[in-house]
C-alpha atoms as an extended CHARMM CRD file, in Angstrom:
* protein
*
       134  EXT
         1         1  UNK       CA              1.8400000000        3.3680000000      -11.5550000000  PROA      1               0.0000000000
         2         2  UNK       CA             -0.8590000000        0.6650000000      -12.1770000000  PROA      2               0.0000000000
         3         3  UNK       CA             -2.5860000000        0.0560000000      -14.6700000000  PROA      3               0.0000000000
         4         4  UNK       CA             -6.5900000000       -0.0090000000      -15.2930000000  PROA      4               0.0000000000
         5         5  UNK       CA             -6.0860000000       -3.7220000000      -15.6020000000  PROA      5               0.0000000000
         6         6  UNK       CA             -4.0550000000       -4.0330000000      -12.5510000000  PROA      6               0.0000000000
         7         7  UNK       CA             -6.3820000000       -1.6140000000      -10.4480000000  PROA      7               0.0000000000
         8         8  UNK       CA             -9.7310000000       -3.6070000000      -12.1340000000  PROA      8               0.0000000000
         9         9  UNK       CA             -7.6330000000       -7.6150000000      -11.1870000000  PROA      9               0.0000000000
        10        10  UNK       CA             -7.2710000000       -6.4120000000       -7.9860000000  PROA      10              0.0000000000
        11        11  UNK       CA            -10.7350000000       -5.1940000000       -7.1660000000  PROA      11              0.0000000000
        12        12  UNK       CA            -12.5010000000       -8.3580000000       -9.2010000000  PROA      12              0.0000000000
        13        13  UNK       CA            -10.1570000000      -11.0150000000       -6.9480000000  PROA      13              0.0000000000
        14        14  UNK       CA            -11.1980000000       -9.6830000000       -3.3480000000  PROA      14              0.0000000000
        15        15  UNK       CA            -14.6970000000       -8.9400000000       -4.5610000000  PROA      15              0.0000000000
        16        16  UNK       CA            -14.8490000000      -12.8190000000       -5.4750000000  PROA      16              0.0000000000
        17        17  UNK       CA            -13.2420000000      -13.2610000000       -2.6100000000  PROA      17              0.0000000000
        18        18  UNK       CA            -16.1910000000      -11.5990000000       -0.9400000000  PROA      18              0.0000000000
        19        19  UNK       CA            -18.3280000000      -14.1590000000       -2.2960000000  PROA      19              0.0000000000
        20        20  UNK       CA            -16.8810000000      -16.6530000000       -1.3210000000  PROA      20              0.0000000000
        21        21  UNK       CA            -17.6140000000      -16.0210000000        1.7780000000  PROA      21              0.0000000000
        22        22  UNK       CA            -21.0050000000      -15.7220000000        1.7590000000  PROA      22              0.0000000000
        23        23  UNK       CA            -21.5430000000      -12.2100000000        0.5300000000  PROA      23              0.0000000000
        24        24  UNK       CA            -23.1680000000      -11.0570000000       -2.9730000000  PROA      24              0.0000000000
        25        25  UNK       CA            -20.9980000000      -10.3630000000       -5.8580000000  PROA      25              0.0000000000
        26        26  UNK       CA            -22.4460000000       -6.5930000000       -5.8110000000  PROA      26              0.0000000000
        27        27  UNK       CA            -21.9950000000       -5.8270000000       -2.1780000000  PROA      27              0.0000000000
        28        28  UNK       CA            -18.0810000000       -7.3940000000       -1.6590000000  PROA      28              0.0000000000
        29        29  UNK       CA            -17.1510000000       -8.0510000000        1.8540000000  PROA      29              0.0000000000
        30        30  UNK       CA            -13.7350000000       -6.5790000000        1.0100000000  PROA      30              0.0000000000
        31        31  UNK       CA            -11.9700000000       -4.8760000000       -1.4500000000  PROA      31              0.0000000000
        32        32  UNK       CA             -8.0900000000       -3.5560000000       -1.8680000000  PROA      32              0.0000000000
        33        33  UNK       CA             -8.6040000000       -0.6410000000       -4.8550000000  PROA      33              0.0000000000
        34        34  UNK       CA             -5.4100000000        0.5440000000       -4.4000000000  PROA      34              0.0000000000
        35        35  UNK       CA             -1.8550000000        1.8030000000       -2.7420000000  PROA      35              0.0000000000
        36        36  UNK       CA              0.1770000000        4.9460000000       -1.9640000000  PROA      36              0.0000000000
        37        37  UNK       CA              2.6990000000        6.2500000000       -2.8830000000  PROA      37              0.0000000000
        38        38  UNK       CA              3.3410000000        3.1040000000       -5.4150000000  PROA      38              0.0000000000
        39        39  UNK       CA              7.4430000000        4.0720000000       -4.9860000000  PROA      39              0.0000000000
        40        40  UNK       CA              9.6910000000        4.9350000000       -2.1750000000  PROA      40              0.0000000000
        41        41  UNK       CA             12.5320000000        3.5080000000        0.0640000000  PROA      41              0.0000000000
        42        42  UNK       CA             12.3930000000        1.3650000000        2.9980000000  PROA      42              0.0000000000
        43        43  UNK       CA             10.5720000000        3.4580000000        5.4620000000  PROA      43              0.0000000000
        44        44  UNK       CA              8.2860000000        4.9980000000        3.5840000000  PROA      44              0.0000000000
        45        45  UNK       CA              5.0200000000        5.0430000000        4.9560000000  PROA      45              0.0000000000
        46        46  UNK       CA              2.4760000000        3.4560000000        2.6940000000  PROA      46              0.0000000000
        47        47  UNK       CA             -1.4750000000        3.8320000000        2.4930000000  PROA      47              0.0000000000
        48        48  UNK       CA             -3.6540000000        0.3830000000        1.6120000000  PROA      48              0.0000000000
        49        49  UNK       CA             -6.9280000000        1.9450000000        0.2310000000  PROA      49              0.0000000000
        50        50  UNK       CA            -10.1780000000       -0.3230000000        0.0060000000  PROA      50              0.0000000000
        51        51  UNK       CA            -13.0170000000       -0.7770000000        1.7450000000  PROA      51              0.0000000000
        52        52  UNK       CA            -14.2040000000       -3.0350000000        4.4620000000  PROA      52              0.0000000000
        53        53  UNK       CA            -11.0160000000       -3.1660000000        6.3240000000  PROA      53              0.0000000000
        54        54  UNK       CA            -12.5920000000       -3.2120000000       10.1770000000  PROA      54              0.0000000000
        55        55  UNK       CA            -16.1920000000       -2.5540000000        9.8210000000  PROA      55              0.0000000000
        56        56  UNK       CA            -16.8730000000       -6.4260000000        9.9500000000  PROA      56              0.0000000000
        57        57  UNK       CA            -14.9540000000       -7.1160000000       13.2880000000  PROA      57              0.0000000000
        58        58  UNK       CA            -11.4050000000       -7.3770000000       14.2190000000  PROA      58              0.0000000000
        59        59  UNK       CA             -8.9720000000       -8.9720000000       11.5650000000  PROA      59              0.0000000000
        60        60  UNK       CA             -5.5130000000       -9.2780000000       11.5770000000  PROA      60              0.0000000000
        61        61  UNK       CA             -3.8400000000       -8.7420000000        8.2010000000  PROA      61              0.0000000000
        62        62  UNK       CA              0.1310000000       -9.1290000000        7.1890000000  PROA      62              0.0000000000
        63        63  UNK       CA              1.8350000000       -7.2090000000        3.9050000000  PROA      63              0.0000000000
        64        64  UNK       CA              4.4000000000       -8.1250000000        1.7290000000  PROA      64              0.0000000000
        65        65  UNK       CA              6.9800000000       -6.3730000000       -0.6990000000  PROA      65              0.0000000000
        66        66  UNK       CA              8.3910000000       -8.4280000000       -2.8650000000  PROA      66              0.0000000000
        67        67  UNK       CA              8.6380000000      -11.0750000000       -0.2900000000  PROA      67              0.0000000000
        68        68  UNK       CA              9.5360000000       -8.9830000000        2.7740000000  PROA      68              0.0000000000
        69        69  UNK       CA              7.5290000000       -8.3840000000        5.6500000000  PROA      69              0.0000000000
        70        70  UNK       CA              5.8270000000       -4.6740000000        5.7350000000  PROA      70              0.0000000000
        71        71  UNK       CA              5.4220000000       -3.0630000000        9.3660000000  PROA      71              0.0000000000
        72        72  UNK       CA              1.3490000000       -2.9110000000       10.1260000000  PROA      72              0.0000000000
        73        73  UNK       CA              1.2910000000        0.3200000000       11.5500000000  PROA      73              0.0000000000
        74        74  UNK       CA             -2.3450000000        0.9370000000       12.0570000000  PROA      74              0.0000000000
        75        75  UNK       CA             -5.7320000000        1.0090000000       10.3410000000  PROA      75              0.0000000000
        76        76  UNK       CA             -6.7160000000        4.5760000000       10.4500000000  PROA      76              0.0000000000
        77        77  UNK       CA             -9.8790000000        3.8510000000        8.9800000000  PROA      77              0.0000000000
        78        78  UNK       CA            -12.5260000000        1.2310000000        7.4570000000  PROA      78              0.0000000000
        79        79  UNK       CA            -10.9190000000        2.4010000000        3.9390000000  PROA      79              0.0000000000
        80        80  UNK       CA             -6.8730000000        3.1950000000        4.7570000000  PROA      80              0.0000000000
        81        81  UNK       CA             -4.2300000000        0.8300000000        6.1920000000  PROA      81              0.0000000000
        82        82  UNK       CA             -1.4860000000        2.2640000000        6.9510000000  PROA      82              0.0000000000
        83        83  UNK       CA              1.9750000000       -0.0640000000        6.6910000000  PROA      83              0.0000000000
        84        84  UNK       CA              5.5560000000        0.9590000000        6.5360000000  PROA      84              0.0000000000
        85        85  UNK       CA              7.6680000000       -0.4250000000        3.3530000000  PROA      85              0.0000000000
        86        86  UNK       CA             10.2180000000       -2.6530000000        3.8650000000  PROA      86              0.0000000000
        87        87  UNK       CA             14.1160000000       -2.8750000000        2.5420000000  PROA      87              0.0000000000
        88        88  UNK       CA             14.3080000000       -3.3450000000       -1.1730000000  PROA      88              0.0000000000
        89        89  UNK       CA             17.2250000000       -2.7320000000       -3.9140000000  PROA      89              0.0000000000
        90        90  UNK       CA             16.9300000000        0.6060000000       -5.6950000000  PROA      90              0.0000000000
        91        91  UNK       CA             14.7800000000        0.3320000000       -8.9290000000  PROA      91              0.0000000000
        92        92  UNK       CA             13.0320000000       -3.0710000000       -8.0150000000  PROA      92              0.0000000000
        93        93  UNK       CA              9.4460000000       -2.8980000000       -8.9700000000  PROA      93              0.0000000000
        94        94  UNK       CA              7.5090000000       -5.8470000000       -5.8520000000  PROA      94              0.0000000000
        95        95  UNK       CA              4.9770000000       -7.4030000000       -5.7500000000  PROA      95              0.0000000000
        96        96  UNK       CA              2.8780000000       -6.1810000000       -2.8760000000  PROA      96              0.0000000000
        97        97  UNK       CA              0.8870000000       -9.2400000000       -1.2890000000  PROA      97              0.0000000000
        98        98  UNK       CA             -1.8830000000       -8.1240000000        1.7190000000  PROA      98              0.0000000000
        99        99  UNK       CA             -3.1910000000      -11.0680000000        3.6480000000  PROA      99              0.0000000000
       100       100  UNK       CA             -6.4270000000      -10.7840000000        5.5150000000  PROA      100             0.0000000000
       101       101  UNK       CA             -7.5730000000      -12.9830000000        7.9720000000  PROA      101             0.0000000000
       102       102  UNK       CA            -10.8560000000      -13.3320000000        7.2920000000  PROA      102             0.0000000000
       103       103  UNK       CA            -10.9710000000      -12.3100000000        4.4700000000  PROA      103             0.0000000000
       104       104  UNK       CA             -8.3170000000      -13.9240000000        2.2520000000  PROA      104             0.0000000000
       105       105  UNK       CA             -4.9630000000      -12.6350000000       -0.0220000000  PROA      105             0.0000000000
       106       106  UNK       CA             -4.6840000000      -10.5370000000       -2.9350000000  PROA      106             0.0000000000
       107       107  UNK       CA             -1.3740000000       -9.7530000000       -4.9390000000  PROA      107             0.0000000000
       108       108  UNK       CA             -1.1200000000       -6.7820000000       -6.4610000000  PROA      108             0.0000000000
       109       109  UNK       CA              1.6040000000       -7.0520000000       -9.2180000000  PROA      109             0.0000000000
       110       110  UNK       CA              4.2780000000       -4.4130000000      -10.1810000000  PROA      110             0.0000000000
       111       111  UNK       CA              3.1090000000       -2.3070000000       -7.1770000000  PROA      111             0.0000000000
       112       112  UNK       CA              5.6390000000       -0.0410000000       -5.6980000000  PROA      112             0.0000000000
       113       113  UNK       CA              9.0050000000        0.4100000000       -7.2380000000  PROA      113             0.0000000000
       114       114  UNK       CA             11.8730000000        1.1550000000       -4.5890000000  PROA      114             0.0000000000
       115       115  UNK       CA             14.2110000000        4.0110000000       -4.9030000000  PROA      115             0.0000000000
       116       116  UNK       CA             17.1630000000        5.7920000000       -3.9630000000  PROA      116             0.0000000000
       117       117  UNK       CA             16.9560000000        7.5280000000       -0.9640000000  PROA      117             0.0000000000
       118       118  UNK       CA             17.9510000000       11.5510000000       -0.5070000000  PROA      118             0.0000000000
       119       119  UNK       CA             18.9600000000       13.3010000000        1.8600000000  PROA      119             0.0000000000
       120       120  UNK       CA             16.5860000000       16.4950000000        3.1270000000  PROA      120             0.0000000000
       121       121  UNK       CA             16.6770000000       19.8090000000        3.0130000000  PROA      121             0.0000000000
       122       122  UNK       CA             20.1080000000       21.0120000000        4.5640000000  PROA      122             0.0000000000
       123       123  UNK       CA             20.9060000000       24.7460000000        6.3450000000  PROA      123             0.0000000000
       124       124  UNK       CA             23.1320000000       25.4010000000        3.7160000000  PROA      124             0.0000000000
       125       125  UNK       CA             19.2650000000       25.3900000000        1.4410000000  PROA      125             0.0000000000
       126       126  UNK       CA             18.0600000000       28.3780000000        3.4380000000  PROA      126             0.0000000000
       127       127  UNK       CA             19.1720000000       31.7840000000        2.1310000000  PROA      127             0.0000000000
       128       128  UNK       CA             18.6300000000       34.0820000000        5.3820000000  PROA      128             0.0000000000
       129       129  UNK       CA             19.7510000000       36.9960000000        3.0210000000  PROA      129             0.0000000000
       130       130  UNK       CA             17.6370000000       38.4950000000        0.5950000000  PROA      130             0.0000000000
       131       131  UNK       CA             20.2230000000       39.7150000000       -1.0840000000  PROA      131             0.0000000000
       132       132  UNK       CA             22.1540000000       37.1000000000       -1.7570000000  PROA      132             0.0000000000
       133       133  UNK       CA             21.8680000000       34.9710000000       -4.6650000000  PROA      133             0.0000000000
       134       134  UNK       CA             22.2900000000       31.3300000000       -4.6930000000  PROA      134             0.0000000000
């Protein structure tokens, strides 16, 4: 999980960010306050929340565990992105870089931690008999 600091770094840098580009320090142009889940495997599907995201006009963004590329799915709103993880060894905590253009980069450190992937629910779960006992 993240911290306060993390959560509060990651707000402050995109709000300057906001600035920066020619927008007041109270009203940021874009923010990142967050991800979810912050752990799974490669293929998990992974919600960017913030705020700003398409509101302003088309912008293309690119996301990065640890280094490796993230799918862009889709923006399903002005406040979610929605990105698939990437591969990553089993109990690595990433890095997870998003890179908007406009709008600039942000890391968020420690992120999401990767790991080990299970299998689902089998038939040999389901008790069809009520009385039988597992």
């Amino acid at each position: 999980m993240s911290s306060p600091l993390t959560r509060f770094s990651a707000v402050l840098v995109l709000a300057l960010l906001g600035s920066a580009a020619g927008c007041g320090g109270d009203n940021p142009k874009l923010l990142v306050t967050g991800i979810e889940p912050e752990k799974g495997t490669d293929g998990t599907y992974v919600k960017i929340h913030g705020n700003r995201f398409t509101v302003d006009g088309p912008r293309s963004v690119k996301v990065y565990f640890g280094g490796q590329p993230a799918q862009i799915d889709r923006f399903a709103s002005d406040s979610e992105l929605i990105v698939t993880a990437p591969g990553g060894k089993v109990n690595d905590v990433v890095d997870v870089l998003i890179v908007f253009d406009p709008g600039g980069k942000l890391t968020l450190p420690k992120a999401f931690r990767y790991i080990e992937k299970t299998d689902g629910p089998s038939v040999n779960d389901l008790n069809t008999n009520p009385n039988r006992k597992k």
